[in-house]
C-alpha positions as CSV (number, residue, x, y, z in Angstrom):
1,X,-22.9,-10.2,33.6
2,X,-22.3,-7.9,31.0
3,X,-19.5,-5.4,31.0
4,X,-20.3,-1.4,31.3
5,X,-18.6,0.9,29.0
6,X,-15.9,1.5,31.3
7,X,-15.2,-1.9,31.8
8,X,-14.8,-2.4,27.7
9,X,-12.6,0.8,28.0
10,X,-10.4,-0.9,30.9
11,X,-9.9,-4.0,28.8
12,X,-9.2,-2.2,25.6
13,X,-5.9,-3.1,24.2
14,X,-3.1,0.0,25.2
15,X,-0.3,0.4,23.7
16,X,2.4,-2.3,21.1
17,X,5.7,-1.1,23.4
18,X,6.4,0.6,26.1
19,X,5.7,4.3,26.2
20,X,9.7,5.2,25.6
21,X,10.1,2.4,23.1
22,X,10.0,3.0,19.3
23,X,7.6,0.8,18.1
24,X,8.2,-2.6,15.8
25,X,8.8,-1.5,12.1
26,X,5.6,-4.0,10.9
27,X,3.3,-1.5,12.7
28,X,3.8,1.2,10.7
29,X,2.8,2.3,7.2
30,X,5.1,0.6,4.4
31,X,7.0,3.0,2.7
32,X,5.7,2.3,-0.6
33,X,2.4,3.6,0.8
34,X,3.3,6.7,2.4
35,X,4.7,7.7,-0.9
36,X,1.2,7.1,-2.5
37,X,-0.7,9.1,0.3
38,X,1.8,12.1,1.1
39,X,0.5,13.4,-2.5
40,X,-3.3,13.6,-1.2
41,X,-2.4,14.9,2.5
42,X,-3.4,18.9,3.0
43,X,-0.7,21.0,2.4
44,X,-0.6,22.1,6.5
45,X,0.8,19.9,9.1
46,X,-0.5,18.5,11.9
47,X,-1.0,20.2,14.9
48,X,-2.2,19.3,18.4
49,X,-4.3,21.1,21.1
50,X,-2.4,24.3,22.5
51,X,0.1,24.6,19.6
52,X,-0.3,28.6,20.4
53,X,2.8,29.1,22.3
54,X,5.1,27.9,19.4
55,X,5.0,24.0,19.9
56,X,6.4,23.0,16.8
57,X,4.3,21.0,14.0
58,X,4.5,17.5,14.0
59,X,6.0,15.8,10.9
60,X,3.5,14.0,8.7
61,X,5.0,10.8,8.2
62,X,5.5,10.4,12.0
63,X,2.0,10.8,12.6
64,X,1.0,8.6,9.6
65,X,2.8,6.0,11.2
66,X,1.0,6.4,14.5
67,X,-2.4,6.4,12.6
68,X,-1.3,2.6,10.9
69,X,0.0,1.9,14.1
70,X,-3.1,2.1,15.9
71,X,-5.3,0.6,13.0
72,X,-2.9,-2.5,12.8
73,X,-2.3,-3.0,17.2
74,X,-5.7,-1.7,18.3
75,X,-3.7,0.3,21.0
76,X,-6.0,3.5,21.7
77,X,-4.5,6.8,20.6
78,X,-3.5,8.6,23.9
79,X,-0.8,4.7,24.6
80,X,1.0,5.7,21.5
81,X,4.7,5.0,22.0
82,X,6.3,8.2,22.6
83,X,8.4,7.6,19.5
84,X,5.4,8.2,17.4
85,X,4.8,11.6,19.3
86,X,1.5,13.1,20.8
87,X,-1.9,10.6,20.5
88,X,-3.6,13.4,21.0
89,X,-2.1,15.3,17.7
90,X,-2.9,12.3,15.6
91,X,-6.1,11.5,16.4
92,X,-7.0,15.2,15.5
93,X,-5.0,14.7,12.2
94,X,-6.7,11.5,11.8
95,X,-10.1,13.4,12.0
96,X,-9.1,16.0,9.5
97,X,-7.9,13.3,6.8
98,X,-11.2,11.4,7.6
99,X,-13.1,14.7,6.5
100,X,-11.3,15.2,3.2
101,X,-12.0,11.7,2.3
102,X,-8.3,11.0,1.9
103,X,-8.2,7.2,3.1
104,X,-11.2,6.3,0.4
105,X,-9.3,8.0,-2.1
106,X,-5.6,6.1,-0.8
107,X,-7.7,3.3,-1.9
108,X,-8.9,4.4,-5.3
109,X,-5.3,4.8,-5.5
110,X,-4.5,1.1,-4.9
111,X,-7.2,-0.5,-7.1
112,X,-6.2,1.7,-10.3
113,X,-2.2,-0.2,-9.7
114,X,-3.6,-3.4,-8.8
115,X,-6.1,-2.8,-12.3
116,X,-2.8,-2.6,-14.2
117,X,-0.6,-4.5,-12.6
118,X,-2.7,-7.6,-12.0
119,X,-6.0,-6.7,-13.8
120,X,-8.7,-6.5,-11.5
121,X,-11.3,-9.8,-11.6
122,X,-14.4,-9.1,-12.7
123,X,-15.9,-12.2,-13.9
124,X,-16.2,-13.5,-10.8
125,X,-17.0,-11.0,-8.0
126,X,-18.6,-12.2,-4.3
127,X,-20.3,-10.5,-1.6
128,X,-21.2,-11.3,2.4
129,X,-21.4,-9.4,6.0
130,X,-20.0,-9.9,9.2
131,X,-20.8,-8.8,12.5
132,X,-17.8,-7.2,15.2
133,X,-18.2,-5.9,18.5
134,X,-18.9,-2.0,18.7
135,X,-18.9,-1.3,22.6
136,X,-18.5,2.6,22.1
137,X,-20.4,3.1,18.7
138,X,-23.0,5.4,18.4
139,X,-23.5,5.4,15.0
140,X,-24.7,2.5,12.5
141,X,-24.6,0.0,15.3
142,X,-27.1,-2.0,16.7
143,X,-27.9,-5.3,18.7
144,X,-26.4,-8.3,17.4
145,X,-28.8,-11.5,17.3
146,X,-25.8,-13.4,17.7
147,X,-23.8,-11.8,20.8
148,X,-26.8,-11.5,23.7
149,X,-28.2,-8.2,21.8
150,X,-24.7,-6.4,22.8
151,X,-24.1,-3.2,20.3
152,X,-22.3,-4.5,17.2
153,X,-21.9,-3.2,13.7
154,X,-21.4,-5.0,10.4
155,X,-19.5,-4.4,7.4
156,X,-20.4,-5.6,3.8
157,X,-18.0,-6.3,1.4
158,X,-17.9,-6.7,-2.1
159,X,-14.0,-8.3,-3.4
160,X,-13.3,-9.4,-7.1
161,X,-12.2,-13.1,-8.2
162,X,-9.1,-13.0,-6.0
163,X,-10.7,-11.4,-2.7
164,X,-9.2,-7.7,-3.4
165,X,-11.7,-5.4,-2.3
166,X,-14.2,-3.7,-4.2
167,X,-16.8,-2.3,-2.1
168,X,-17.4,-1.8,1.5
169,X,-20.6,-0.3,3.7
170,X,-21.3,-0.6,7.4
171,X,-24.5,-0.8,9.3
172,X,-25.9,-1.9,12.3
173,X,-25.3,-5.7,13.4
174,X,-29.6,-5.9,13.3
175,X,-29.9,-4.7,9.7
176,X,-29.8,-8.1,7.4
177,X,-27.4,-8.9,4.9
178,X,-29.9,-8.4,2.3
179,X,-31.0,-5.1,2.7
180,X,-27.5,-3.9,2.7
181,X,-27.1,-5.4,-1.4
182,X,-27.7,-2.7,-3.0
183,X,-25.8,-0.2,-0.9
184,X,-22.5,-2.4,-1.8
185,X,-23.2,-2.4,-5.2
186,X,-23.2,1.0,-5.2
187,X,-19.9,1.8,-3.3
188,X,-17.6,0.1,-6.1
189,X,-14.3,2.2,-5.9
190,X,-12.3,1.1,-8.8
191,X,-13.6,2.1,-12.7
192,X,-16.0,-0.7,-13.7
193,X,-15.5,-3.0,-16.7
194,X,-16.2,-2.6,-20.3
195,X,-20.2,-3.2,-19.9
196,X,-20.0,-6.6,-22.5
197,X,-17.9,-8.0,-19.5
198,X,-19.5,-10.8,-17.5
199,X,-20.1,-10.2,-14.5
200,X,-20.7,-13.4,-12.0
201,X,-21.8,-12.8,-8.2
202,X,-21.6,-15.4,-5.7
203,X,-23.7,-14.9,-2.7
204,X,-24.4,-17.7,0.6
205,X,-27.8,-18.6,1.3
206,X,-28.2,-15.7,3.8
207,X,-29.1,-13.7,0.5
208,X,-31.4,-16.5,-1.3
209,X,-34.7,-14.1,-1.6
210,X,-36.5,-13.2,-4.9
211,X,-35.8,-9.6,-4.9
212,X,-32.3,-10.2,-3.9
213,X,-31.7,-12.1,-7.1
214,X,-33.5,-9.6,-9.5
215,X,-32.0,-6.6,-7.8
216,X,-29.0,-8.2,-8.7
217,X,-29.6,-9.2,-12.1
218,X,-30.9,-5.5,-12.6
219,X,-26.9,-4.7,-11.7
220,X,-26.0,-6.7,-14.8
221,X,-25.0,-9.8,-12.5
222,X,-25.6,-13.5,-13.0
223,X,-26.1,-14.8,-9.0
224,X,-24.9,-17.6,-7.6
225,X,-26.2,-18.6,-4.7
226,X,-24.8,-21.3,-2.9
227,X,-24.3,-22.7,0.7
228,X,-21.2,-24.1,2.0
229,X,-22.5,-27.2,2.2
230,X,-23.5,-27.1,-1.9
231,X,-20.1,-25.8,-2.9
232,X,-18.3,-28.5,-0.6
233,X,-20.4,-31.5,-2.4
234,X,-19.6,-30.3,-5.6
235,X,-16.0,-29.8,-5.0
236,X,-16.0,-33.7,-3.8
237,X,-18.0,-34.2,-6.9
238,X,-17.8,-32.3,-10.0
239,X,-14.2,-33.0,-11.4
240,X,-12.6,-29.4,-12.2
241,X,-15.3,-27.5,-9.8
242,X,-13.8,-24.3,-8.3
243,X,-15.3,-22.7,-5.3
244,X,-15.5,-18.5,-5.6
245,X,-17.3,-17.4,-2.7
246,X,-15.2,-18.8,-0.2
247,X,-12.8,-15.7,-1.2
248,X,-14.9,-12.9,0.7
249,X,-14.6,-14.8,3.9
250,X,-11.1,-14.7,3.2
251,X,-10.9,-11.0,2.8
252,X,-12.8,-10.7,6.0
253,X,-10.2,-12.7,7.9
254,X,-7.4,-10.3,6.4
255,X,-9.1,-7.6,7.5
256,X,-9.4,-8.9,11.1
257,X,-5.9,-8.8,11.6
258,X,-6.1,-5.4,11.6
259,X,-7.1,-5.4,15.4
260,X,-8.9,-1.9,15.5
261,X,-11.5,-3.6,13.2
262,X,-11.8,-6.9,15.1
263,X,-13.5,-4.7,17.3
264,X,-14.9,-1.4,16.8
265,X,-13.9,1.4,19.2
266,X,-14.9,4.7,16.9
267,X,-18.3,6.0,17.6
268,X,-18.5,7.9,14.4
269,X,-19.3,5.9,11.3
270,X,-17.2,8.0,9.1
271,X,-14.0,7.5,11.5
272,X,-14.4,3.3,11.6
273,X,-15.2,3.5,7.7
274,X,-12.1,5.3,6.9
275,X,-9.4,2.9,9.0
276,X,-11.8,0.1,7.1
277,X,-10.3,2.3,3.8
278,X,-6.9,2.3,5.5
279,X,-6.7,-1.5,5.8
280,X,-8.8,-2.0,2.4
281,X,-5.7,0.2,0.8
282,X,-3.1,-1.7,2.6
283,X,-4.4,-4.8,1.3
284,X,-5.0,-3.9,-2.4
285,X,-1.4,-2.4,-2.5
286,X,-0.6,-6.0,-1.5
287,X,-2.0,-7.9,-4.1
288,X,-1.0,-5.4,-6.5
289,X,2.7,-6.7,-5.6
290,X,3.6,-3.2,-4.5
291,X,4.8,-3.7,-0.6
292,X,6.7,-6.9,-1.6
């Protein structure tokens, strides 16, 4: 039978510690991070609901940590541990931030240090979907042919040569992986590449249609589109063969271990986009050797 909304609230994850416990340091944000957001936060401080009668502010990098905290557990806001103060307080801050568009720009941040620390991969880029849950979503969701028709949402993802994240767009789990193409292509973050770079895009057969291929080639791409069973056979085949798509299903699984995203609890669009920023910024700041 399948579960009401208030049985998919019951079941949804609470809380990493006990309410009076302080929280284990790998949930919250790295401090090489916070120093890269605290410059794009809004110069007031968070406040919660009935803050009139002189409740004090609460301090910024406190509720930072509680909005990692619930983007890496999955724990809903109000079974915060008390340590991180009022869930309340940062899910209203979490709102604000998501309106000034300062997780997408956290990540604009990242890709420029990975760009010149590493040197971002654009030779060989790839690009694929996949479908999560979305129980409470009420924006770009929609049935997912694969789950029973239960409400689901997709992400597409566009990563460079090493799986760093490029692009990202949601959707509803009924809209196909093709039609979301162009939409990716468009959402590139970081500053693109000298236009005499080559630029290779590895796709899986879900995206084998003619104007698939030209809409890419009108993008200035080469497509490659292979299944897994293709790239496999050459592997075993063609001596010095090396796979590239395989590294956007990577990048998918890094970004499931962010729990909130394994399954999506935000019915707003823009407020599951921006932890998707969160955890594309967290990741990118990785690779770019800055959180060690």
């Amino acid at each position: 039978m399948t579960p009401t909304v208030a049985e998919e609230v019951r079941l949804m994850p609470r809380s990493i510690a006990p309410e009076d416990c302080n929280p284990d340091p790998q949930w919250l944000m790295p401090e090489a991070m916070w120093k890269r957001i605290e410059p794009l936060l809004p110069a007031e401080t968070p406040t919660g609901k009935g803050t009139k009668g002189g409740r004090p502010a609460a301090d910024r990098r406190r509720t930072l940590d509680a909005i990692f905290s619930v983007l890496r557990t999955g724990g809903q806001w109000k079974a915060l541990p008390r340590s991180l103060g009022s869930g309340s307080t940062a899910h209203a801050y979490f709102q604000r931030l998501v309106g000034l568009g300062v997780f997408e720009q956290l990540w604009r941040v990242a890709l420029a240090e990975y760009d010149k620390a590493k040197g971002i991969q654009w030779q060989w880029q790839a690009l694929d979907g996949t479908m999560t849950k979305a129980p409470l979503g009420a924006e770009a969701v929609g049935a997912n042919p694969t789950d029973r028709a239960k409400t689901g949402t997709k992400r597409s993802l566009l990563t460079d040569g090493a799986g760093v994240l490029l692009a990202v767009v949601g959707d509803g789990a009924n809209r196909h992986d093709s039609k979301r193409v162009e939409a990716t292509l468009n959402s590139v973050q970081a500053i693109p590449p000298d236009p005499a770079t080559e630029q290779n895009l590895c796709l899986d057969k879900g995206f084998d249609y003619p104007h698939v291929e030209q809409l890419v080639r009108d993008y200035a791409y080469h497509p490659h589109i292979r299944s897994r069973g293709e790239e496999a056979r050459d592997l075993a085949e063609l001596p010095g063969y090396r796979a590239r798509r395989w590294v956007v299903e990577r990048t998918h699984s890094w970004m499931n271990r962010f729990r909130r995203l394994l399954t999506r609890w935000e019915k707003k669009k823009a407020n599951f986009l921006s932890l998707i920023h969160l955890a594309c910024a967290y990741i990118t700041f990785r690779a770019a050797g800055v959180l060690g």
